[in-house]
C-alpha positions in Angstrom: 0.0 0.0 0.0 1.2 3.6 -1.1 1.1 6.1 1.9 -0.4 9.1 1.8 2.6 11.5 2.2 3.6 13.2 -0.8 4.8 10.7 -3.3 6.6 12.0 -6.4 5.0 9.9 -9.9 7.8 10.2 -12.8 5.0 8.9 -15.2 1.5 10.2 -15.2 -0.1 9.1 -11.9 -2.8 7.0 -13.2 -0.1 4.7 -15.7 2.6 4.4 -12.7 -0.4 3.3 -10.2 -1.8 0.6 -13.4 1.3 -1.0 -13.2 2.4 -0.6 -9.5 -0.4 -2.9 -9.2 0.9 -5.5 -11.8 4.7 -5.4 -10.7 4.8 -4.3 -7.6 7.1 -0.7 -7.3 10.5 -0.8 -6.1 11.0 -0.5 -2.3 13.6 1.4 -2.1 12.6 4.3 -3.9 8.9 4.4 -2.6 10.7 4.2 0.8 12.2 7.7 -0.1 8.7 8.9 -1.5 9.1 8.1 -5.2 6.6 5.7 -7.1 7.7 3.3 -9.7 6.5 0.3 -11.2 9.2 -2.7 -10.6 11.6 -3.6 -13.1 11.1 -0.1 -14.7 14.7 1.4 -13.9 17.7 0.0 -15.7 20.5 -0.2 -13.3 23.8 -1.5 -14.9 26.9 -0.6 -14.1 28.5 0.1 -17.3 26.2 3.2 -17.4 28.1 4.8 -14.8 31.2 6.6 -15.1 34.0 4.9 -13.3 36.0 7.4 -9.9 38.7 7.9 -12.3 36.7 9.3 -15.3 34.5 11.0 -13.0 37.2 13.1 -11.7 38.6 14.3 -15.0 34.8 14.9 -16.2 33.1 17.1 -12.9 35.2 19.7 -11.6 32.8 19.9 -7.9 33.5 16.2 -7.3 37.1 16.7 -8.3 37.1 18.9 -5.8 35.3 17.1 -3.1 38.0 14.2 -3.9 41.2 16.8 -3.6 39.1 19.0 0.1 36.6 16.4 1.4 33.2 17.3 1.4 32.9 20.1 2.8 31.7 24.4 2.1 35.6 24.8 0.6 35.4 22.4 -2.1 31.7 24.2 -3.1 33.1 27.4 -2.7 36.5 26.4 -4.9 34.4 24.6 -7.4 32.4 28.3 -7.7 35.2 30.3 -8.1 36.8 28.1 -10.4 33.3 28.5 -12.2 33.6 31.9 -12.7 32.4 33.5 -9.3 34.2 36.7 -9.1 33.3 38.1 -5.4 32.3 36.3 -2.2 29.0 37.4 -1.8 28.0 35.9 -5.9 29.7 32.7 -4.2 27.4 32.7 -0.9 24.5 33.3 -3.4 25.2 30.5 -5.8 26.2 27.5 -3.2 24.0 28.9 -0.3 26.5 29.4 2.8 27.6 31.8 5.2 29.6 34.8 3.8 32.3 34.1 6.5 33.6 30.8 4.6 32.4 32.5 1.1 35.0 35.3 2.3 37.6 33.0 3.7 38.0 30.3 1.6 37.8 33.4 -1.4 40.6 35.5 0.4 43.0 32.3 0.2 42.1 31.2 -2.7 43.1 34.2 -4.5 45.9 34.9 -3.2 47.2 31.3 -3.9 46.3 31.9 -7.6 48.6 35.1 -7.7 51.6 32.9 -5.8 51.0 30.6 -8.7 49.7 27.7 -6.2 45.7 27.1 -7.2 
């Protein structure tokens, strides 16, 4: 049974529920809110890129890899995306100006030292 907290249909409510009925959906997903019939995802591993491509491909998880996961890989991965004060950087990731400012201040003057 489907609860009745806000469930997110990726088809048109009426199909997904049709054949939620005949397949079943899968559990893990309606767990987190989102309907879909079983055996309607393709999950294979050769459709996902590998650490080592990933990192050459996505510059924010590149940066996550090199800092950890934390508000100064975000706020290097904005910078290096063109961010040119702190306060565009607190806009665009959505922290505090204080680490915006910070991790900014450092950042720049490591590029003109020749370090970032």
């Amino acid at each position: 049974m489907i609860s009745k907290r806000l469930c997110v249909y990726l088809y048109p409510k009426e199909i997904t529920l049709s054949s939620v009925r005949l397949k079943g959906s899968i559990s893990y997903l309606k767990e987190a809110g989102f309907i879909l019939p079983e055996r309607s995802l393709r999950v294979r591993e050769r459709d996902v890129f590998s650490p080592e491509a990933l990192l050459k491909k996505n510059l924010q998880y590149r940066n996550r890899y090199i800092y950890g996961a934390c508000w100064r890989a975000d706020i290097i991965t904005a910078i290096q995306q063109g961010m040119k004060s702190p306060s565009e950087v607190m806009k665009k990731i959505q922290c505090s100006y204080e680490p915006a400012y910070r991790v900014f201040k450092k950042y720049r003057l490591g590029a003109h030292q020749g370090i970032s």
